[in-house]
C-alpha positions as CSV (number, residue, x, y, z in Angstrom):
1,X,153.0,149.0,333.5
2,X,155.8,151.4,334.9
3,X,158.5,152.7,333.9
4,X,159.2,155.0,329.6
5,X,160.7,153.2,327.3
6,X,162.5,156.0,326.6
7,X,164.2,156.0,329.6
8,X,165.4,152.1,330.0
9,X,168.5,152.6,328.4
10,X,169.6,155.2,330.2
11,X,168.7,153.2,333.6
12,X,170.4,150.2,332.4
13,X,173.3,152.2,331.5
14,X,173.5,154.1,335.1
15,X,172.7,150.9,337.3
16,X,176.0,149.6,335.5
17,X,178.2,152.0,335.9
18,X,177.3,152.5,339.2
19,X,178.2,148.9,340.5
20,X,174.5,147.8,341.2
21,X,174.3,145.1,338.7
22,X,176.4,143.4,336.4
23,X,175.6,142.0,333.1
24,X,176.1,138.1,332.3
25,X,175.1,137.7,328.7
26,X,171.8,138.7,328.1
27,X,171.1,139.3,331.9
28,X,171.5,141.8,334.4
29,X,172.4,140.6,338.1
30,X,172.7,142.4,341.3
31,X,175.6,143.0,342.9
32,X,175.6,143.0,347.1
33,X,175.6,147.0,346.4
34,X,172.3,146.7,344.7
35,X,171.2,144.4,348.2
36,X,172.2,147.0,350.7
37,X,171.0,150.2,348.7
38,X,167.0,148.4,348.5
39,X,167.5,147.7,352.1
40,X,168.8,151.7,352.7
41,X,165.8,152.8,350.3
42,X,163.4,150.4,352.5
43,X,164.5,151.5,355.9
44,X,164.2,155.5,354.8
45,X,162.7,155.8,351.6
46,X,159.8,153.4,351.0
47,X,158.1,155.3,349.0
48,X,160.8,155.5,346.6
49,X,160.6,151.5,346.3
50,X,156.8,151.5,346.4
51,X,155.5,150.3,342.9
52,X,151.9,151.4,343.4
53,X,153.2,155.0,344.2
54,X,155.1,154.9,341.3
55,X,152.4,153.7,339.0
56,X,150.0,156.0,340.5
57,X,153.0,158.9,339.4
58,X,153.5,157.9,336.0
59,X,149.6,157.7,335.6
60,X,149.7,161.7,336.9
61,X,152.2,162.7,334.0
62,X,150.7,160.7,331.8
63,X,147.8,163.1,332.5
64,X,149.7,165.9,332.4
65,X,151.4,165.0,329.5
66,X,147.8,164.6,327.2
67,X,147.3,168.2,328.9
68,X,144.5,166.9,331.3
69,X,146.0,167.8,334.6
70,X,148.3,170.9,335.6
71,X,151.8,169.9,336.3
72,X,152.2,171.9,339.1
73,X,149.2,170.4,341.1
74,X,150.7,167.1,340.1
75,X,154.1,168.2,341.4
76,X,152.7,169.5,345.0
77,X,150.6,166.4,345.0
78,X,153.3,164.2,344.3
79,X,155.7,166.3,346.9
80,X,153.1,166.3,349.7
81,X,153.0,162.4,349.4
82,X,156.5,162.3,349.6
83,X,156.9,164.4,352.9
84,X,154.2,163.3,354.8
């Protein structure tokens, strides 16, 4: 339940590139990059990692999006979360 569609290629495209996973067929595997950036983003970052945060994000623009929220309450929202 996270993540646009929109966006997936794009993702798959960067992760590549960047030496985070490699692809074997019809598979993507990590690299030992991908291993020590997740254990960077958990030691410093764990929100960034946090599926629930993101979830709860996407749910935000969704909202935002259908015009139901304001996108710049969502933004400070989403910004407080991230520095406190």
């Amino acid at each position: 339940g996270i993540g646009r569609p929109s966006t997936f290629a794009t993702i798959v495209e960067t992760i590549i590139k960047r030496g985070y996973v490699v692809q074997r067929e019809k598979s993507l595997l990590p690299t030992d990059e991908a291993f020590k950036l997740i254990d960077f983003l958990s030691e410093n970052y764990e929100w960034v990692i946090d599926f629930e945060y993101t979830k709860r994000m996407e749910e935000l623009l969704d909202k935002v999006e259908r015009g139901e929220l304001n996108w710049k309450e969502v933004v400070r929202e989403l910004l407080q979360d991230i520095i406190s």
